[in-house]
N, C-alpha and C positions, 0 to 999 in steps of 0.2 A: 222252453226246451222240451218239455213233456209233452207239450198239447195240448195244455188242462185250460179249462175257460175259468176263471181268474176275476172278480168284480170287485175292485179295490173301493174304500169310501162307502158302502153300502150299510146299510142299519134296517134290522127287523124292527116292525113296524106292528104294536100289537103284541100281541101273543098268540105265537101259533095253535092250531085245532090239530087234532086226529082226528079222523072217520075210521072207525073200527070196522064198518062196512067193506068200505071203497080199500081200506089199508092206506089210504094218504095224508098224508099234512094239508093244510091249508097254511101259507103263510106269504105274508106282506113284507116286499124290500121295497126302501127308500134308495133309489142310486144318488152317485154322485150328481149326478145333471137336472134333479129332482123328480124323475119320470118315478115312481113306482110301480111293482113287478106282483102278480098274484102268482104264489109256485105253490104245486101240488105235487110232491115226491114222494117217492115210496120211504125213503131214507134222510136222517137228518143224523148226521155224525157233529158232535160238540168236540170238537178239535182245541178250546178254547187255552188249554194250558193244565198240567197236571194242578195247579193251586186256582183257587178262586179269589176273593175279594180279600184285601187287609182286615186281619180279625185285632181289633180293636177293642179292648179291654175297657169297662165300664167305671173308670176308678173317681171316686166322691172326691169333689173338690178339683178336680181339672180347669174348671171353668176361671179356678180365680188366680191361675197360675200366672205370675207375671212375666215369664219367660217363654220358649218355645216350646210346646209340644208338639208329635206328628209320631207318624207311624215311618218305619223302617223303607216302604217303600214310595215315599215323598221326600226324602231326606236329601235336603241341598247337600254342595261339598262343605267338607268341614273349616274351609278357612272360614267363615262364616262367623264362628265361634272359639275364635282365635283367642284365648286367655279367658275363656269360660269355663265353666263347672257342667261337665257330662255327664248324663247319668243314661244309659241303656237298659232298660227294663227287658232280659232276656241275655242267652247265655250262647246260642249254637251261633250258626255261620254269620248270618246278616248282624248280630250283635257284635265278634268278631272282627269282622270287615268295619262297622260304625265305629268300633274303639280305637282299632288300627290309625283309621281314615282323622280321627278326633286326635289322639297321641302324635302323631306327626307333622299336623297342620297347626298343632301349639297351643292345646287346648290347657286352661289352668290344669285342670285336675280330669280322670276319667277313669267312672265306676262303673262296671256292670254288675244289675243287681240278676241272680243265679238262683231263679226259684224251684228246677229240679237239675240233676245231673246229667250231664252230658259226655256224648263219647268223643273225644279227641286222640287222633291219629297225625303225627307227619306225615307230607305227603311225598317225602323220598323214601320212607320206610313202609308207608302205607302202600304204595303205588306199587312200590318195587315187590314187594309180596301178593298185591291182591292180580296188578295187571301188567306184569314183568313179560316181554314178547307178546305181548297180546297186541295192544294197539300203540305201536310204535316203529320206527322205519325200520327194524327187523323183522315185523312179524310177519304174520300169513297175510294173504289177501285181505279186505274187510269182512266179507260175506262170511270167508272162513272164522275169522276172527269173533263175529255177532251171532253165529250157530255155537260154536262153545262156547262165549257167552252166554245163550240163553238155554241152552241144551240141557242143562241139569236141572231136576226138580228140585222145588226151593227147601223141600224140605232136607232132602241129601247137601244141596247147598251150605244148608245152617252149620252141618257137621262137619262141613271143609273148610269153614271160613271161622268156626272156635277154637281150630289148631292154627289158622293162619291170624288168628287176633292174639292169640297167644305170645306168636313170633313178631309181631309186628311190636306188641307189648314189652316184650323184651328188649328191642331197639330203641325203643322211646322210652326207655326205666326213669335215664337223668331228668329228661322234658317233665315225666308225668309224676317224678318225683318233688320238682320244681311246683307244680302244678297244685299237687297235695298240699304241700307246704304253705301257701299264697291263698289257703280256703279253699279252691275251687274243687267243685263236688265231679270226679271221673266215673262213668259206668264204662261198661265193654259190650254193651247191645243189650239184644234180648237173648237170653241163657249165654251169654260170651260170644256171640257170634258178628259182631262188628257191627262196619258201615253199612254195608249192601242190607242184610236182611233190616237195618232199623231203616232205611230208606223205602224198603219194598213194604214194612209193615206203617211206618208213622207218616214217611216224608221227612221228615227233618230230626231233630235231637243229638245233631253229628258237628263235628269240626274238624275239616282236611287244615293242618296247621301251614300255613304260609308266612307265619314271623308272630303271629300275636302273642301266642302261648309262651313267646321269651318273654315280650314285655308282662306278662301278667306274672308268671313265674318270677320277674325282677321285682316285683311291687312297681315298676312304673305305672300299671294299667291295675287300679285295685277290685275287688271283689265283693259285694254284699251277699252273702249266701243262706238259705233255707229259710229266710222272715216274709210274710207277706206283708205284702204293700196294705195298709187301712187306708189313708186318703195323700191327698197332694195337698200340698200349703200353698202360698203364695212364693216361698222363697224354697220349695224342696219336694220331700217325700218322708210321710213319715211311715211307719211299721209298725206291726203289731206288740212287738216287745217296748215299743215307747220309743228305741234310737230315731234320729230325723239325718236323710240326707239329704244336703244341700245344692241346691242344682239351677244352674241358669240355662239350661235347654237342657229335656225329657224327650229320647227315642223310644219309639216302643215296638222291639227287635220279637212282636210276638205273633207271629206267621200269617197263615190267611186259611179261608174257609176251602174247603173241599169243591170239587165240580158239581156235588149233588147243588149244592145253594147257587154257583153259576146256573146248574138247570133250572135251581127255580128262579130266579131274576127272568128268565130269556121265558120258560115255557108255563111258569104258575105254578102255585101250591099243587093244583091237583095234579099235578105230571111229576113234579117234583117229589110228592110224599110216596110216588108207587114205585120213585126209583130207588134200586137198592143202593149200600151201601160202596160208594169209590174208592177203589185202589184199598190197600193195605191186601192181607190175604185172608181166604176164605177156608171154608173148612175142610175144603179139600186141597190148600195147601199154593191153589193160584189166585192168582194178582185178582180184587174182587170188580168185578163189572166191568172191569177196562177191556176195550176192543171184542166185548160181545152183547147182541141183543137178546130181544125175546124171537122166538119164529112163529108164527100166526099159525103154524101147519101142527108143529107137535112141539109144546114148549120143555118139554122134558128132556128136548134132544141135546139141549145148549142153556150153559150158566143163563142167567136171567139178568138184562141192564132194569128188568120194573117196565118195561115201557115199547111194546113194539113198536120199530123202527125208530128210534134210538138208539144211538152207538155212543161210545167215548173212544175219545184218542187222546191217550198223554202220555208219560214216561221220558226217560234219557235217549239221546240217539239212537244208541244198542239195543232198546228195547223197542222203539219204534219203528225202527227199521224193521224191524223183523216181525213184529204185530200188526203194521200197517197192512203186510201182504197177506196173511189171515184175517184180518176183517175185510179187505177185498174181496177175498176168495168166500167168506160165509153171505155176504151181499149177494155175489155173484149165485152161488147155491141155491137161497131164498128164492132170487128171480126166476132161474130154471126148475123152482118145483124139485131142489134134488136136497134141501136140508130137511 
């Protein structure tokens, strides 16, 4: 629909080069048909996904675990584990979603073990406050809609969204009252400022409530909170206070690496260690690295990606919508000599 030339099945081949010289890439695709492709661009945007690979925790004793373990984003459905002993290592969404998915399908028992605090919001109270006529079939256009979303600096942000976590707080008293009750550890962001700014600074540490938070609130769904794991048994997990939970399949609900380590998988340590730091914010208050590079001409003029001609693209709809057309336009710049 766009016109865009499109090369689906394709795999780099190698590790790409820069000429600092020439300002291009050297890089090798494999297509689908097996032809390989030699491309020399000025630009190489990593579009790959705001998260990188499953970060997978190094825990002693995994090896002799006689049950399942896996990471959160291998996880078959839960009938699987149909009158078994769950145990979820991690507390935000994807842990959430795994307890739900385990509680329903009929698992004996299911523990999330909760090794820092987490912010939980419903998302009829949350939603209704944070994006009430925004994006919904009352509101503005979209475009309208994605410019006041993105229009306000994050830092004024912060201060509109610790009055709106407040109110939001207030709706959800009973839920987070439950909540407290049942162990499970609540924050309200970074200084009270909610979902949005812990999403722009960490990526995850959040849960939009879609029904879990009753079952954990009833004690159906139970809770291990603040112990660290010392090793795996064969039949469980034990902790550092000496308790042992019992477990016949081990998810490990504990996120994934940043895009810097997708660039070094694709481009090598040494492209990798000269890019800065992704996503979260930087010290002047925006999103760090995402949708801008270095410029060859005057690098003072624009944030720094570590790397000319290197870009990232990642973020929510609403943020990429609207970033996408800005790293266009700096691209476009660069070429005509006008950044």
């Amino acid at each position: 629909m766009m016109e865009l030339n499109v090369w689906t099945s394709t795999h780099i081949q190698g590790i790409p080069t820069f000429d600092p010289t020439t300002h291009k890439w050297t890089i090798t695709v494999k297509r689908a048909d097996g032809c390989e492709r030699i491309l020399h661009p000025r630009h190489i945007v990593l579009a790959s996904g705001q998260y990188g690979d499953p970060r997978v925790p190094n825990f002693p004793g995994a090896e002799i675990f006689k049950g399942d373990i896996h990471h959160s984003s291998r996880h078959p459905e839960g009938f699987e584990y149909r009158g078994k002993r769950a145990v979820i290592v991690g507390s935000c969404t994807s842990a959430h979603d795994l307890a739900m998915n385990f509680y329903k399908q009929g698992s004996e028992s299911v523990t999330m073990i909760q090794r820092s605090s987490t912010y939980v919001m419903s998302q009829t109270n949350g939603l209704r406050h944070l994006m009430n006529g925004l994006y919904d079939e009352n509101g503005p256009p979209t475009e309208d809609a994605d410019l006041f979303f993105s229009c306000i600096p994050f830092p004024a942000l912060k201060t509109i969204h610790q009055h709106l976590t407040r109110l939001i707080a207030e709706d959800d008293q009973e839920m987070l009252s439950k909540l407290d009750h049942a162990g499970f550890q609540v924050d309200y962001g970074y200084d009270g400022s909610g979902l949005f700014l812990k999403y722009l600074i960490s990526g995850g540490g959040f849960y939009i409530d879609v029904g879990c938070s009753k079952l954990v609130g009833n004690g159906s769904i139970k809770v291990k909170q603040g112990k660290e794991i010392t090793n795996i048994v064969e039949d469980g997990v034990l902790f550092e206070d000496g308790s042992k939970l019992e477990a016949d399949v081990i998810v490990l609900a504990t996120g994934f690496d940043d895009m810097q380590e997708t660039a070094r998988k694709i481009f090598g340590h040494e492209v990798a260690n000269r890019v800065s730091k992704v996503w979260g914010l930087n010290d002047e208050g925006e999103i760090a690295t995402m949708w801008q590079s270095m410029s060859s001409i005057s690098p003072s003029l624009m944030v720094e990606s570590g790397h000319e001609g290197l870009w990232f693209m990642g973020g929510n709809l609403a943020l990429t919508r609207v970033y996408s057309r800005f790293l266009a336009l700096q691209i476009k710049a660069i070429e005509l000599g006008l950044d």
